[in-house]
Each structure stands twice: as structure tokens, then as C-alpha cells.
N, CA, C and O atoms as CSV, one atom per row, in Angstrom:
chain,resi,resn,atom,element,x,y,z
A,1,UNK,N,N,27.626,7.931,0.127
A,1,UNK,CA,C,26.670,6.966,-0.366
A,1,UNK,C,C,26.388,5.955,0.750
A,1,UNK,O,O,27.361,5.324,1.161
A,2,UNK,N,N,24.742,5.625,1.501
A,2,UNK,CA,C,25.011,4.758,2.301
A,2,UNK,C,C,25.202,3.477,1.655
A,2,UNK,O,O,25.392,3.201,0.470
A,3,UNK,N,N,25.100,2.683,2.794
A,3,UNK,CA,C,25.701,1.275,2.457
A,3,UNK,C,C,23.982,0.826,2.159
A,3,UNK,O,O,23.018,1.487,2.547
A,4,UNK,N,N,23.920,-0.542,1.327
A,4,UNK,CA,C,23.034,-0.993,1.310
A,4,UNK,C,C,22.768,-2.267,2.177
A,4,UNK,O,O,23.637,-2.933,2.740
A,5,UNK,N,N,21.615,-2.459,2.188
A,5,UNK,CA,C,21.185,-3.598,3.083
A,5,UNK,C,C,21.320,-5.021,2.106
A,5,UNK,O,O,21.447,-5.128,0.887
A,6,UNK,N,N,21.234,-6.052,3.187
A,6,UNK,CA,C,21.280,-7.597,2.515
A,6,UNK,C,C,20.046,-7.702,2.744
A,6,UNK,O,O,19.531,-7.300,3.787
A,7,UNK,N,N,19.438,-8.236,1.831
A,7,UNK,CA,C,18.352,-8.398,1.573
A,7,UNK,C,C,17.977,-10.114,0.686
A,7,UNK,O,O,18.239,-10.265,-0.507
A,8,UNK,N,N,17.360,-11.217,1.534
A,8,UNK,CA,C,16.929,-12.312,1.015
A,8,UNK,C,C,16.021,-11.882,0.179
A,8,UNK,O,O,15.694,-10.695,0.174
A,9,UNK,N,N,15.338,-13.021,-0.871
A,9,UNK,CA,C,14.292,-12.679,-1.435
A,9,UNK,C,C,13.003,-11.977,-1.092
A,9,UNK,O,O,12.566,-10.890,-1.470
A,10,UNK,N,N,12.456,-12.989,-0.185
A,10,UNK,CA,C,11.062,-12.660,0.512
A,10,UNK,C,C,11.370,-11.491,1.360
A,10,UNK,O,O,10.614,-10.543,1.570
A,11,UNK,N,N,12.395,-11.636,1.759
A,11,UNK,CA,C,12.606,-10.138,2.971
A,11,UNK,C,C,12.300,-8.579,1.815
A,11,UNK,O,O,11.539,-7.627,1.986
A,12,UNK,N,N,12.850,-8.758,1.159
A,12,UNK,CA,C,13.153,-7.710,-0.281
A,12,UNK,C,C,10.773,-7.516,-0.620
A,12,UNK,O,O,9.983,-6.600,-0.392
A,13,UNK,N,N,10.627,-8.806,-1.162
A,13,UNK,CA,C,9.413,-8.572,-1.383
A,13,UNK,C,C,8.259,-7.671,0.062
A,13,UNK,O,O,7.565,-6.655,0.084
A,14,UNK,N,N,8.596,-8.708,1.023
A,14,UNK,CA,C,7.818,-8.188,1.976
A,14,UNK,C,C,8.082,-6.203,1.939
A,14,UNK,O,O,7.136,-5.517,1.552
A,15,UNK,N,N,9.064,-5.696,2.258
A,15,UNK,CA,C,9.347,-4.742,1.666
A,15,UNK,C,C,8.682,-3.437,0.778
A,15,UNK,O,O,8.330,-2.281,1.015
A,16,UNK,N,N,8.730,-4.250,-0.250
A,16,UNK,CA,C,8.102,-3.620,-1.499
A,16,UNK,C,C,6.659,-3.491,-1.160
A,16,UNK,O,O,5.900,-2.549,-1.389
A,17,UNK,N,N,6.395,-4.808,-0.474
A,17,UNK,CA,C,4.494,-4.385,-0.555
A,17,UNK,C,C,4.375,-3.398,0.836
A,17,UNK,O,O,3.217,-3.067,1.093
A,18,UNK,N,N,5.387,-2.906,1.730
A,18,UNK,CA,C,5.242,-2.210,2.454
A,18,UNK,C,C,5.535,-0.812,1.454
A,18,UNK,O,O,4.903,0.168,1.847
A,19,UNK,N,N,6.396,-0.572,0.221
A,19,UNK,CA,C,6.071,0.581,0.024
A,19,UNK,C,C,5.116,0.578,-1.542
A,19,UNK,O,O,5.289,1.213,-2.582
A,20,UNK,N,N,4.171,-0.342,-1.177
A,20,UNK,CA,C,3.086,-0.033,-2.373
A,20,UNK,C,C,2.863,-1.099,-3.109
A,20,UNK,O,O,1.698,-1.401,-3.368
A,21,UNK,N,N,3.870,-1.825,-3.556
A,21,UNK,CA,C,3.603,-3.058,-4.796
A,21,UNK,C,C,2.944,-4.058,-4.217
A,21,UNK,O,O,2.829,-4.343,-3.025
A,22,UNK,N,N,2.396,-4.714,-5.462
A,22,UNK,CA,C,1.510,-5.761,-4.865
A,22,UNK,C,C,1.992,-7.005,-5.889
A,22,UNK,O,O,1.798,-6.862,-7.096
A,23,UNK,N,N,2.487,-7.963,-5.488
A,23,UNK,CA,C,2.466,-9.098,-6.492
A,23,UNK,C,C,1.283,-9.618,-7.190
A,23,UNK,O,O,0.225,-10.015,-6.703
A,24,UNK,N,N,1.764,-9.523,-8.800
A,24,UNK,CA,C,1.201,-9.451,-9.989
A,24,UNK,C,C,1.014,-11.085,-10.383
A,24,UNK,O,O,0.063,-11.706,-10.858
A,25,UNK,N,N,2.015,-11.381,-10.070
A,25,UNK,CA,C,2.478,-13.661,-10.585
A,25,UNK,C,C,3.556,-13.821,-10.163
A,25,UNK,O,O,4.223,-13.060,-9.462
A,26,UNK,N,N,3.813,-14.866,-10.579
A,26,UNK,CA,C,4.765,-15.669,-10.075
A,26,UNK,C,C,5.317,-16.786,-10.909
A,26,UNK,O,O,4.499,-17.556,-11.412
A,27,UNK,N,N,6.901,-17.023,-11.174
A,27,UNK,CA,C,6.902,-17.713,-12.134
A,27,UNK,C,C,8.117,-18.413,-12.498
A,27,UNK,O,O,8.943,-18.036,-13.329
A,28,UNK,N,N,8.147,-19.430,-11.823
A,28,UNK,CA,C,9.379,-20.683,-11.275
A,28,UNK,C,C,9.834,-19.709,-9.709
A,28,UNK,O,O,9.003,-19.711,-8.800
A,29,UNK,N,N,11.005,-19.023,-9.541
A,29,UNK,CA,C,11.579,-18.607,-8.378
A,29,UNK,C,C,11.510,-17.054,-8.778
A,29,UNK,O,O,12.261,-16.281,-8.182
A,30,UNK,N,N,10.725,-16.616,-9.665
A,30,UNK,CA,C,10.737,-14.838,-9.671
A,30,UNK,C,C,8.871,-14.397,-9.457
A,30,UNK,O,O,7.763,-14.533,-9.977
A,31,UNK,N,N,9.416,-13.947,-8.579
A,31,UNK,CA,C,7.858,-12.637,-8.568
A,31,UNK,C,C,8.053,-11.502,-9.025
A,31,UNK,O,O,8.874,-10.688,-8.603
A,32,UNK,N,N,7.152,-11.344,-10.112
A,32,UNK,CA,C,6.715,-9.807,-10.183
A,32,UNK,C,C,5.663,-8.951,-9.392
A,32,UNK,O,O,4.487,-9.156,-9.090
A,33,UNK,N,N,6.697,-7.720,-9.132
A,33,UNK,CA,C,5.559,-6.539,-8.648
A,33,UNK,C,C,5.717,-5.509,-9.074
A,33,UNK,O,O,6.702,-4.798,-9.272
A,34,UNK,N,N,4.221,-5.387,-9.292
A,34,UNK,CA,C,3.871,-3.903,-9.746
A,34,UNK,C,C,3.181,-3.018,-8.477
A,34,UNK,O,O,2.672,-3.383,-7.417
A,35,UNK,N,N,3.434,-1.488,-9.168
A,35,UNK,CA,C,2.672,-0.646,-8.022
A,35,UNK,C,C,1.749,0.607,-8.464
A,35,UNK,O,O,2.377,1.009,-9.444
A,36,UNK,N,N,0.823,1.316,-8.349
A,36,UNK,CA,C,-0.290,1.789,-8.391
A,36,UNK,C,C,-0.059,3.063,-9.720
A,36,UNK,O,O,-0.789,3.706,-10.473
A,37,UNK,N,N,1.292,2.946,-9.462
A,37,UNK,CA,C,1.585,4.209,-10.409
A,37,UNK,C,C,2.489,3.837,-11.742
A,37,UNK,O,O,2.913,4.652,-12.561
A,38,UNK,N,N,2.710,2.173,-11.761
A,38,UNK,CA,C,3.110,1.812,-13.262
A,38,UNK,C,C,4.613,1.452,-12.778
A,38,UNK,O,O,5.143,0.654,-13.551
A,39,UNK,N,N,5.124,1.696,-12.097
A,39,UNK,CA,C,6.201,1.004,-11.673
A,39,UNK,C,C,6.612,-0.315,-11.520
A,39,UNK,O,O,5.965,-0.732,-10.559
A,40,UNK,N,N,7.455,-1.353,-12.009
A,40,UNK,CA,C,7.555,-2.664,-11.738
A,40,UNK,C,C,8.694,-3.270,-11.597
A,40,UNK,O,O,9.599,-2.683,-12.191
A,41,UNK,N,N,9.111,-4.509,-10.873
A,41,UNK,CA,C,10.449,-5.181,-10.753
A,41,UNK,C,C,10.176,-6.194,-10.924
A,41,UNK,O,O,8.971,-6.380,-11.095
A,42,UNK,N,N,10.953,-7.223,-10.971
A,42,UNK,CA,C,11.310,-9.082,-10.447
A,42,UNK,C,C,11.783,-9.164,-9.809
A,42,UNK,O,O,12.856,-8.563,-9.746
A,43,UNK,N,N,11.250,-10.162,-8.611
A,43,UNK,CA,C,12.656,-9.952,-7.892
A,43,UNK,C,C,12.791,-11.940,-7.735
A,43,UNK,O,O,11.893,-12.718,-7.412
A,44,UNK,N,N,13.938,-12.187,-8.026
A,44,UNK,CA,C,14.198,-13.723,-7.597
A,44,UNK,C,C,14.260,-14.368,-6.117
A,44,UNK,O,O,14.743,-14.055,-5.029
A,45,UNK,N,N,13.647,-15.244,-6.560
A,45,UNK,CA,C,13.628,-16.092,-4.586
A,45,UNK,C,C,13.832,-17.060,-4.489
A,45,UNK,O,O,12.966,-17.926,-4.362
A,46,UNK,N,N,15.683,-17.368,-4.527
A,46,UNK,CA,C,16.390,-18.581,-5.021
A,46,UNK,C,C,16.486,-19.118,-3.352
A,46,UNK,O,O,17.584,-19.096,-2.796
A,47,UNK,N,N,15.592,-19.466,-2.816
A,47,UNK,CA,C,15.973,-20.553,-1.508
A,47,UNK,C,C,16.116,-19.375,-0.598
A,47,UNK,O,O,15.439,-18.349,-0.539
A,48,UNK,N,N,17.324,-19.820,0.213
A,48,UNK,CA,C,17.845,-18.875,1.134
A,48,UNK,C,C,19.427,-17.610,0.891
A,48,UNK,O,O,20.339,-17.147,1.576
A,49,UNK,N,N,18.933,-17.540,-0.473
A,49,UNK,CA,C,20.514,-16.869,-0.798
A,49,UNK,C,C,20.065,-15.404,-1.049
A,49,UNK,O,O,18.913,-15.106,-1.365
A,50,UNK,N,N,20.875,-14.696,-0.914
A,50,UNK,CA,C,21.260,-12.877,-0.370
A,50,UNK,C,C,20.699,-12.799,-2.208
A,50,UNK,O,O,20.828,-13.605,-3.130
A,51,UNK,N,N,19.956,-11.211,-2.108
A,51,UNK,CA,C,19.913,-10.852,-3.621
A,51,UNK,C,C,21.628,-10.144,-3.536
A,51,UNK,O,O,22.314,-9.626,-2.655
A,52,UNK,N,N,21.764,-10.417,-4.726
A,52,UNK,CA,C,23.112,-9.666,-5.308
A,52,UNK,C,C,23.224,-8.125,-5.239
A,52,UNK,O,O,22.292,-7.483,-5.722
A,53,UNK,N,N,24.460,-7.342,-4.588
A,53,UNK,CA,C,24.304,-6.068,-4.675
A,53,UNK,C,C,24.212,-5.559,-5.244
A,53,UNK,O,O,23.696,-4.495,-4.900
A,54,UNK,N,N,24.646,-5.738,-6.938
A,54,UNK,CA,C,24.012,-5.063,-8.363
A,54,UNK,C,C,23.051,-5.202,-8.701
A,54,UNK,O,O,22.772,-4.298,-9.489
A,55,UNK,N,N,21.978,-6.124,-8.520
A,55,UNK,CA,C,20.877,-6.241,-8.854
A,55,UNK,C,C,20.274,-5.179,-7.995
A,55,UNK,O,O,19.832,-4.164,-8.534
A,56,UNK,N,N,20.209,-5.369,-6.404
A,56,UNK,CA,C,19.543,-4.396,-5.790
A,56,UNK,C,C,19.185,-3.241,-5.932
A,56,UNK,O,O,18.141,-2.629,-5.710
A,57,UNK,N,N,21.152,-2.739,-6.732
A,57,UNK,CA,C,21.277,-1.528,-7.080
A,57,UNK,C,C,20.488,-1.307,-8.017
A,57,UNK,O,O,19.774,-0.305,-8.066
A,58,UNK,N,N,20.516,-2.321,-8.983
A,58,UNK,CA,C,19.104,-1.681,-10.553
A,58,UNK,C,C,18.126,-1.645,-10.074
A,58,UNK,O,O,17.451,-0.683,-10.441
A,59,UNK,N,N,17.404,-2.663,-8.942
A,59,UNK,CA,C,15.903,-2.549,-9.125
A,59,UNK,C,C,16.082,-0.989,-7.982
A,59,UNK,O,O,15.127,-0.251,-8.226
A,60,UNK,N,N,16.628,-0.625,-7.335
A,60,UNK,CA,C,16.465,0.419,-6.578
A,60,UNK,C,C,16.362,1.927,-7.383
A,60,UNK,O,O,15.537,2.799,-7.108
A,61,UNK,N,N,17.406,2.012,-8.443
A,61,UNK,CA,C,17.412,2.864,-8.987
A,61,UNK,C,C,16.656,2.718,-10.260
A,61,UNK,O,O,16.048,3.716,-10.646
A,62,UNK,N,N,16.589,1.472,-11.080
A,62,UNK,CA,C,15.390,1.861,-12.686
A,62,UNK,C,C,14.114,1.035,-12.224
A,62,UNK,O,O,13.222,1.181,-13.060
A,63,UNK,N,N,13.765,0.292,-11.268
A,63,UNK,CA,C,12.525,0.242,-11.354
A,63,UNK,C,C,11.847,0.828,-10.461
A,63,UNK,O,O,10.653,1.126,-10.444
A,64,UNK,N,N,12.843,1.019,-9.543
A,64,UNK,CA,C,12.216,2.245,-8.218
A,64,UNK,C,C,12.136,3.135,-8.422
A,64,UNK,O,O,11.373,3.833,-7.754
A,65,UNK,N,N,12.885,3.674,-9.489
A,65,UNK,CA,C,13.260,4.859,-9.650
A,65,UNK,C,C,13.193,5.980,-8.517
A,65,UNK,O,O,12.584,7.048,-8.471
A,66,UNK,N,N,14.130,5.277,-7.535
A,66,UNK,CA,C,14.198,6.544,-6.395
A,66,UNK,C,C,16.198,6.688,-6.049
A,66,UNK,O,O,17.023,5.989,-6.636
A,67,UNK,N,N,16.403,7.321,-5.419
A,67,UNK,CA,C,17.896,7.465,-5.247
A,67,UNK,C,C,18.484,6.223,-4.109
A,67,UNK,O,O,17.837,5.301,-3.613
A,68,UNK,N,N,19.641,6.505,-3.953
A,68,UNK,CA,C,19.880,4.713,-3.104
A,68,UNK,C,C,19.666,5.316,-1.587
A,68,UNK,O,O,19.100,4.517,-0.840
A,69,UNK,N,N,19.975,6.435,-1.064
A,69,UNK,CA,C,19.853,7.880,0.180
A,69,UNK,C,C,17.929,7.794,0.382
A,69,UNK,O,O,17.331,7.663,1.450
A,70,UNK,N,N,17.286,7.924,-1.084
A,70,UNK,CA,C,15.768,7.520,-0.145
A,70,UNK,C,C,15.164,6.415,0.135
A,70,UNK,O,O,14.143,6.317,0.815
A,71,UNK,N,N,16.121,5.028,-0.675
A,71,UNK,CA,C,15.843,3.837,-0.482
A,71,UNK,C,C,16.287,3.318,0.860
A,71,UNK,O,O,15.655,2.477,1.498
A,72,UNK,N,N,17.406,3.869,1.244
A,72,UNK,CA,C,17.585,3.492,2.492
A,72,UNK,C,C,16.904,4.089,3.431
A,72,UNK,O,O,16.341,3.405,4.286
A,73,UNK,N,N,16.807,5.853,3.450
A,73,UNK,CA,C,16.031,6.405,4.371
A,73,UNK,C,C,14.640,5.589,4.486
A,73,UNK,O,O,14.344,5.420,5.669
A,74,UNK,N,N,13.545,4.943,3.426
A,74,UNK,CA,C,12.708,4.673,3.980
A,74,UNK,C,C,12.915,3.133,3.967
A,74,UNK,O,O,11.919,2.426,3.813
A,75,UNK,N,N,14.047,2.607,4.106
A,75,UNK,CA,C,14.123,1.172,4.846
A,75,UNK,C,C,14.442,1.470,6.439
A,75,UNK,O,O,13.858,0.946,7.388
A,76,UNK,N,N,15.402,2.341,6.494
A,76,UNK,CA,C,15.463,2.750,8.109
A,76,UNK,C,C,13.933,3.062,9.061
A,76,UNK,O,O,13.887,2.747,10.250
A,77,UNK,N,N,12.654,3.758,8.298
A,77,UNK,CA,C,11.633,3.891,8.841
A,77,UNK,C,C,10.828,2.382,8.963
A,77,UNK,O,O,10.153,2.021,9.927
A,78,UNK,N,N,11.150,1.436,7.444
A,78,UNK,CA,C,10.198,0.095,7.794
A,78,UNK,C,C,11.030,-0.847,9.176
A,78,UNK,O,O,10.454,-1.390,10.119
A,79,UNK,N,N,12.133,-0.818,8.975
A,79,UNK,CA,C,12.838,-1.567,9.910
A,79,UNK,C,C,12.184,-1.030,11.659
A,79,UNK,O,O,11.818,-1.809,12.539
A,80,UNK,N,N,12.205,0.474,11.740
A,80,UNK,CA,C,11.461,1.174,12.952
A,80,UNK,C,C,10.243,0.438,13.535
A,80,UNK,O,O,9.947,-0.174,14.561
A,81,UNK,N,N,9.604,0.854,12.200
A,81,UNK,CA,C,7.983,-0.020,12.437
A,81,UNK,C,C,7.638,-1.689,12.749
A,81,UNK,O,O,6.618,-2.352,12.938
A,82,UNK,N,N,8.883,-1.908,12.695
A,82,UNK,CA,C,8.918,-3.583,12.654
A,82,UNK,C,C,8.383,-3.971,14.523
A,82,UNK,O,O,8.288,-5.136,14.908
């Protein structure tokens, strides 16, 4: 199982709209995004603090619904492109 990444809020969002979502609102310290095919998360953006590794883990696996092996594989390609 790889390891997962730390991920701040905005770092996490920026992210997401690299693989598709687009923020929907916004609402105190959570954004929602949705993406083209009905998929959606929250993700919180408490200041400068790390999202939690269980959380990551849910939105990676039930709102991503992708495995944690292709979540990382295509963070290894956005990190490339950086």
C-alpha cells in the first residue's frame, strides 16, 4: 500500500481541479467540489493545518472513488508537471 501524501487544504483542492472538479461554494472553512461525472467531496481549509490521514483516506476512496495505488499514481504525474 503506498504511503499517502500530506496534503494542506488548498494544496488538496488545487489538486482536485487538476483532476477535474471544479468548486461548487464555499462555506465558513469547507469547499465543495464537484466533477463532470457526479462525483463530489468537502474538503476543509482550516488555516495552515495538514488534512487528517483518515479523512484523505475517505475522500480518496468514497468520493473519488478510485483506489489509494491510482490516487497516488496520478499525484506522482501532477507533482511531475509542476
Amino acid at each position: 500500500m503506498p504511503k499517502l501524501p500530506v496534503f494542506k487544504g488548498k494544496e488538496l483542492i488545487k489538486f482536485l481541479e487538476y483532476l477535474g472538479f471544479e468548486v461548487t461554494r464555499t462555506k465558513g472553512s469547507h469547499w465543495r467540489l464537484k466533477s463532470e461525472d457526479g462525483r463530489a467531496t468537502s474538503v476543509p481549509v482550516h488555516g495552515n493545518k495538514d488534512i487528517p490521514k483518515g479523512l484523505l483516506r475517505k475522500i480518496i476512496r468514497e468520493d473519488l472513488e478510485m483506489s489509494l495505488e491510482d490516487f497516488d499514481a496520478l499525484y506522482s504525474k501532477y507533482r511531475g508537471n509542476k
